[in-house]
N, C-alpha and C positions, 0 to 999 in steps of 0.2 A: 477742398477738404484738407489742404494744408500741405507741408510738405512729405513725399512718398519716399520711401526705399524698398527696393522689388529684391528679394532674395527668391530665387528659384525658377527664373523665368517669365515666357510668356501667360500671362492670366487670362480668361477665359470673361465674355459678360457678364457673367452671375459669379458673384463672388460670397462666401461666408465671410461674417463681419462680426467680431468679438471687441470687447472694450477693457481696459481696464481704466482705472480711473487717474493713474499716474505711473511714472516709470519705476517706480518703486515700488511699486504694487506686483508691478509684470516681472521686477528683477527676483521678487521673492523668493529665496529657494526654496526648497520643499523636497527634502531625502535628496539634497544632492541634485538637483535640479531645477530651474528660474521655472514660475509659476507661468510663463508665456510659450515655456517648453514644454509644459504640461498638456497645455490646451491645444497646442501644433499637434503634438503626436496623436490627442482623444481623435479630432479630425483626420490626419494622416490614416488611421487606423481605420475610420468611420467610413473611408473612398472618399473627401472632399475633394477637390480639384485645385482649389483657391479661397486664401482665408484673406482678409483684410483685417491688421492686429492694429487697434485704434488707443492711442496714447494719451489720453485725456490732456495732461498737462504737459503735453507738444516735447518733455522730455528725452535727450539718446536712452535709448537702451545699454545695460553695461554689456561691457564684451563676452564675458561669460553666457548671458542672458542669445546674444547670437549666436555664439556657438551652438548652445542647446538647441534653437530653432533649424541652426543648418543641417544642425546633427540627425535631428527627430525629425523634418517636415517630409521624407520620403520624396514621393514625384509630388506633391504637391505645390503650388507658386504661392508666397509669403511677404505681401505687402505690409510693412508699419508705418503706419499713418497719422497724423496727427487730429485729433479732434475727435468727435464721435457723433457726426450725421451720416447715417447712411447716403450712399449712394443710391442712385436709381437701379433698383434687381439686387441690391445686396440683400443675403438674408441672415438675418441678428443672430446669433451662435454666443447661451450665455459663458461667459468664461468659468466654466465648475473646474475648481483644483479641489484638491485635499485642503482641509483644513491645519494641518500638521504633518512634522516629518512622519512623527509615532504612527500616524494613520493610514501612510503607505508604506511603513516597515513591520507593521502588524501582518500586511497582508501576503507577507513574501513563503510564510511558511508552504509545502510542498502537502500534498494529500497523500502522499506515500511516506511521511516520517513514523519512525518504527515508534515505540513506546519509548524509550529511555530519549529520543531527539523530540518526541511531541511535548514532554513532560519536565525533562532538564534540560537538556541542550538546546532547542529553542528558545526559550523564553531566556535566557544568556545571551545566546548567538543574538537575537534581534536585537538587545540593548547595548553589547558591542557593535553592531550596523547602525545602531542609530547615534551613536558618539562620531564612528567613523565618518558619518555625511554630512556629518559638521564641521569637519578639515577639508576645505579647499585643497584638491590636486586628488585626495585621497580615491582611489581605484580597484575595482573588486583584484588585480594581478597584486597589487602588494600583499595582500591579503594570503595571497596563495603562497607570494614568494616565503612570507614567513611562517606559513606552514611548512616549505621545503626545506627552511632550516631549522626547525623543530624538529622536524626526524632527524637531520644530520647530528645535531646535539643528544638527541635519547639515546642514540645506540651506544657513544661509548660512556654513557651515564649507565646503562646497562650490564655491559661487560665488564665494567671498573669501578664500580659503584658498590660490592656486596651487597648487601639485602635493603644496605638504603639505598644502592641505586637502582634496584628491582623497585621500588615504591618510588622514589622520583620518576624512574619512567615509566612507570603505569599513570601517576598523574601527567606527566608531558603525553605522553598516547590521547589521554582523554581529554587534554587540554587540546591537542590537533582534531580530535573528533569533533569540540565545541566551534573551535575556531572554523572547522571546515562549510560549516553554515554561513558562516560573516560574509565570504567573497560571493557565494550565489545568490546571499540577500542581497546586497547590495550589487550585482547586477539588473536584480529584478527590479528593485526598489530604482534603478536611473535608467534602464533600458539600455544594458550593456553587453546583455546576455549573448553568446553566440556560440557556434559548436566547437570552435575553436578553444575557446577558455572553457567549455564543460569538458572538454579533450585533456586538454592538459590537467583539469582540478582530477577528473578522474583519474589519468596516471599519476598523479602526486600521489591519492591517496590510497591507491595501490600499493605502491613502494612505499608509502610510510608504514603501510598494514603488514608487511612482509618484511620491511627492515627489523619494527618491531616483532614480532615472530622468531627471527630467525635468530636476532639478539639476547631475545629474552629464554629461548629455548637454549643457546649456547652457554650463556650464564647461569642457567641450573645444569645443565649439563656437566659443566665444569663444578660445580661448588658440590654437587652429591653425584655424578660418577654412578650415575644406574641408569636405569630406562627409560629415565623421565626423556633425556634426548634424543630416544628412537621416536617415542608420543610427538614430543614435538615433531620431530624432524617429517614422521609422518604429517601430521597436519601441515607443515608450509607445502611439502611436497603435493598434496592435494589442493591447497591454494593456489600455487603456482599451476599445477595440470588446469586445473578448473578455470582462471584466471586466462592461460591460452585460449583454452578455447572457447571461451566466452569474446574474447577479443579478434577470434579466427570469424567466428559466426558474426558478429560487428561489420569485420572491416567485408567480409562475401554481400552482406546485408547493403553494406554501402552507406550504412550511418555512422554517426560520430564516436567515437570509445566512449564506451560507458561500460559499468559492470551490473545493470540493475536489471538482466534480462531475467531474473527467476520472480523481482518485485510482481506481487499482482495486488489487486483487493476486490473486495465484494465480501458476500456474508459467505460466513463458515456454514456448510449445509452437511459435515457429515465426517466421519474418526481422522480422513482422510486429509480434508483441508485443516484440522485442528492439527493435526502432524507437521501438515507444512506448514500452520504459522507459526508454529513453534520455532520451527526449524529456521523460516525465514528472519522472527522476530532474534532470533538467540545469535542468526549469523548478520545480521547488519553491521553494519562499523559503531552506530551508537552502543549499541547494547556489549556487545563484546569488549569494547576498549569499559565502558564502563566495569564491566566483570571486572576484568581484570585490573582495574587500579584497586574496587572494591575489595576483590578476592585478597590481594598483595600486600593491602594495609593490613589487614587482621591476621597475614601470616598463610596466607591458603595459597598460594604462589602455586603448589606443583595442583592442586586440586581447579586452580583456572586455567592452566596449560591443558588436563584431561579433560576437560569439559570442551572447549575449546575443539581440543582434536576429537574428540568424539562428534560434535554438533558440525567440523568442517568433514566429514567422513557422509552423517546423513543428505549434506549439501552438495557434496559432489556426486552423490548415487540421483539425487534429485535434476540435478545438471543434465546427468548423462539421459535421465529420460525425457527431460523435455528437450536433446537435441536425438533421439531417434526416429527419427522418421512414424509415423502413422500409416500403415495398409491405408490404400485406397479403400478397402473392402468394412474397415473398420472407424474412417471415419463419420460415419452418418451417425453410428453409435453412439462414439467419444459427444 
């Protein structure tokens, strides 16, 4: 069958046998990753045991193109082989990849994006992922890293900015909101995803939500000198309570940080769940940074501060009930 390289160990009799028909073919990338990497992982994923990856024209593979296979093939053993007759007990596994990056950067959107990330901010975010996985090296952390310097630069564009720098950082805000989709597509899009980097994306985008907040409320605060900075300060104040203890009830849970313990869906059956999508849809990250660059350009700056704190007011009342406990007595009811 020509000559072998064993990446993964000992193989087993029966081996999965996929072809392609040249090394170019196999190196293809596809969102950021070789088309040979693609088919390892479907298998890895599927319980294969042992795949024989058949090279048609006797071709090396490029070294990127190994990497992906070492990276993706799990406990599976990953022979590349040259030629394409089966073996005795191999069984033929066709190589299906994507036809295009677009066609597995389409598919990264999430079932829980609120209205304004289903509507704008996706269909943005995926065509930034899809540029991105066309730079070689490029990786969903830079992604993030410059989202963490995006807030560092909003804040004192904020406080030093007057009213145009209350409208540049209402679009830097929603510029971080957009961009916040790029890194998790593009983990999903190359199978990079881990709880580690959803850890960190989520406290990045905490403390951007809160830097902005506490910035943007100090700067009207300062420029009109009334109440608008109690409102605010009310609202961080219940973002930050709320934010603990979402994070308290995480880390007891034993899962990764995340802030999306109130996300739910299903169909709205009655005044109740219409409340909370309100509630939910108005307190996301999409929707609110969008408010508020909206509100800021037309001059409505303190009218999306009190919406804001009003809508983090029904959110944290919503928090506090879904962490009190349920009577024994009353849950068969619920």
């Amino acid at each position: 069958m020509g000559s072998e390289k064993s990446m993964g160990g000992e193989t087993a009799d029966r081996a999965a046998m996929t072809f392609f028909a040249s090394a170019a073919e196999a190196d293809r990338r596809i969102a950021g990753v070789a088309a040979a990497g693609r088919v390892v992982k479907a298998l890895a994923d599927g319980g294969g045991r042992e795949l024989r990856l058949a090279v048609g024209d006797g071709a090396p593979l490029a070294r990127a193109t190994l990497d992906d296979i070492d990276r993706l093939r799990g406990a599976i053993a990953v022979r590349i082989v040259a030629g394409s007759a089966l073996a005795a007990g191999d069984i033929a596994v066709p190589a299906v990849v994507p036809r295009s990056s677009w066609e597995v950067v389409r598919r990264t959107a999430k079932p829980g994006d609120g209205l304004v990330s289903r509507w704008l901010n996706r269909p943005i975010s995926q065509r930034i992922t899809w540029l991105l996985l066309h730079i070689p090296g490029a990786r969903p952390i830079h992604v993030t890293v410059v989202n963490a310097l995006l807030a560092l630069v909003m804040v004192p564009v904020l406080l030093l900015g007057g009213q145009a720098g209350l409208v540049v950082g209402g679009i830097l805000f929603h510029s971080a909101s957009v961009l916040d989709g790029v890194d998790g597509e593009m983990a999903r899009a190359t199978y990079r995803a881990s709880e580690s980097g959803a850890a960190l994306d989520s406290a990045i985008d905490m403390a951007t939500n809160l830097l902005f907040v506490a910035a943007f409320t100090v700067a009207l605060a300062l420029r009109d000198g009334d109440e608008i900075g109690w409102i605010g300060g009310w609202a961080l104040g219940l973002v930050i309570l709320g934010a603990t203890l979402i994070a308290r009830r995480v880390r007891a849970e034993g899962a990764p940080l995340g802030f999306d313990l109130l996300k739910r869906s299903g169909r709205i059956r009655g005044p109740v769940d219409v409340i909370f999508w309100v509630v939910q849809t108005l307190s996301s990250r999409d929707c609110f940074a969008f408010l508020f660059m909206a509100l800021t350009l037309v001059g409505l700056e303190r009218t999306a501060l009190s919406i804001f704190s009003a809508v983090a007011t029904l959110w944290f009342l919503y928090l506090l009930m879904s962490l009190i406990p349920i009577p024994r007595a009353f849950r068969g009811a619920a």
